[in-house]
C-alpha positions in Angstrom: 0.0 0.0 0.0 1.6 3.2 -1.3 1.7 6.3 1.1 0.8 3.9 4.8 2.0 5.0 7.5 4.7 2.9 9.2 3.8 3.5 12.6 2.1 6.1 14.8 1.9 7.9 17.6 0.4 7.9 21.2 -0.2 11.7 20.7 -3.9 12.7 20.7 -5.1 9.4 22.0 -8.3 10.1 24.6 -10.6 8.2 26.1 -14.3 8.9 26.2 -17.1 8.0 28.4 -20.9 8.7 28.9 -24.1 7.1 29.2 -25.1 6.7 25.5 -23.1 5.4 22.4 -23.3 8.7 20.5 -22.5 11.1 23.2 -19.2 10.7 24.8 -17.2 13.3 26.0 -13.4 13.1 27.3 -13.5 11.4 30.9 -9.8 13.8 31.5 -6.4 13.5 30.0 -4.8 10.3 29.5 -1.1 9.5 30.5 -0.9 5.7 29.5 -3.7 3.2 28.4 -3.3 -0.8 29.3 -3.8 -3.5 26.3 -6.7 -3.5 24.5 -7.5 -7.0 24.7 -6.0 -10.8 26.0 -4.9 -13.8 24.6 -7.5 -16.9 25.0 -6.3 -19.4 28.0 -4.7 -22.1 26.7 -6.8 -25.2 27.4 -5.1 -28.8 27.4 -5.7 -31.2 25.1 -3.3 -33.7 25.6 -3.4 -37.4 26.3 -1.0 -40.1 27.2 -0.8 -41.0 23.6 0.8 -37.7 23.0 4.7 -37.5 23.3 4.1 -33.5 23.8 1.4 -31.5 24.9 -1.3 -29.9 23.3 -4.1 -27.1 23.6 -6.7 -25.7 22.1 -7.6 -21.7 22.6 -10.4 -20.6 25.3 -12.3 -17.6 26.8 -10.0 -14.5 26.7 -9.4 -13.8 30.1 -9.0 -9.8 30.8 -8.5 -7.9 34.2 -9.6 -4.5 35.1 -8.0 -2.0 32.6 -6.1 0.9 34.2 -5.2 4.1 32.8 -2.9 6.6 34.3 -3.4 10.5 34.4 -2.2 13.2 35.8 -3.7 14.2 39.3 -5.7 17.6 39.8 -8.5 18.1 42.4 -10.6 18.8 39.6 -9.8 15.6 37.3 -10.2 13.6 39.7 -13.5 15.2 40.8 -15.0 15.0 37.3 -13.5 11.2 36.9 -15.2 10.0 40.4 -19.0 12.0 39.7 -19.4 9.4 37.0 -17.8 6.1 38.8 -19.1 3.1 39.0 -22.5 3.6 37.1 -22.6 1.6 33.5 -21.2 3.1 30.5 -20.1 3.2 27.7 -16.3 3.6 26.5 -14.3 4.7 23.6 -10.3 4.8 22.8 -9.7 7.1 20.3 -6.4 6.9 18.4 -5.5 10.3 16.8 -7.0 13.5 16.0 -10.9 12.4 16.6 -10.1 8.8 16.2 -8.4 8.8 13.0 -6.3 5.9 13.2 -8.8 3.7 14.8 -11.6 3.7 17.4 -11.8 0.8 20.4 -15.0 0.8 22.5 -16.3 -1.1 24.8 -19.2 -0.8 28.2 -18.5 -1.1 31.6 -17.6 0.7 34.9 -14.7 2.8 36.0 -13.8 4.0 39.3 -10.6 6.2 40.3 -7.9 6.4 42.7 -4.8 8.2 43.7 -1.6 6.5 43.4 1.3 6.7 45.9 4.0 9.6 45.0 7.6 9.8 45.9 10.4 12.5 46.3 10.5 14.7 43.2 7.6 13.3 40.8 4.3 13.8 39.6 0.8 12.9 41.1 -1.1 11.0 39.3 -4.7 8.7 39.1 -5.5 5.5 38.0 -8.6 5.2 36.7 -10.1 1.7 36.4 -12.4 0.2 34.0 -14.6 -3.0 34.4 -15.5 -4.3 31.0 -19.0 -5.5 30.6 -18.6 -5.9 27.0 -16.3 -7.4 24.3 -13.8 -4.8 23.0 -14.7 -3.8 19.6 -12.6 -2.0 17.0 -13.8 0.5 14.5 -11.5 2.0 11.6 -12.3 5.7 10.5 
């Protein structure tokens, strides 16, 4: 393909929440987003015929999904008035999700993580997905 881009950018990636599909707003500023998926768990197949062993794939196992941000009263404030009430979710990737769109539903909830001698305060906001993670191409 003549003129793809070979890689991009984490710049101008946000993530959106809000209580319908077609009106999400920025839930804050965004330092680092966790993976976007899982692999299936490996279920085993083998037998005592086998000489080595053997799986098949199974349910995608996923944890809570953290993202990290930068720690004002006020983020934080906004973040937690919308916690732990169903939602839905969107990654965008790029200037208004130009290089792809991941969305999802669940919960979030927010905390502040522990700081140390010359650094930054930050927040972890968690999200509970409810859903599968879906991707969307602009």
């Amino acid at each position: 393909m003549a003129g793809a881009a070979k890689a991009y950018s984490t710049i101008n990636t946000v993530l959106k929440a809000g209580s319908a599909a077609g009106s999400l707003a920025q839930l804050c500023k965004i330092k680092s987003y966790p993976d976007l998926g899982a692999a299936p768990d490996n279920l085993e197949t083998t037998d005592l015929e086998d000489d080595q062993q053997t799986f098949v794939p199974g349910v995608k196992s996923m944890d809570s999904m953290e993202f990290t941000a930068n720690y004002t009263p006020e983020a934080y404030a906004a973040v937690k008035a919308s916690a732990n009430t169903e939602q839905y979710y969107a990654l965008e990737m790029g200037d208004a999700g130009a290089q792809g769109k991941f969305t999802w539903t669940g919960q979030h909830d927010v905390y502040v993580n522990g700081g140390d001698v010359n650094a930054v305060r930050e927040m972890t906001i968690t999200v509970t997905p409810s859903s599968a993670i879906t991707f969307a191409a602009s």
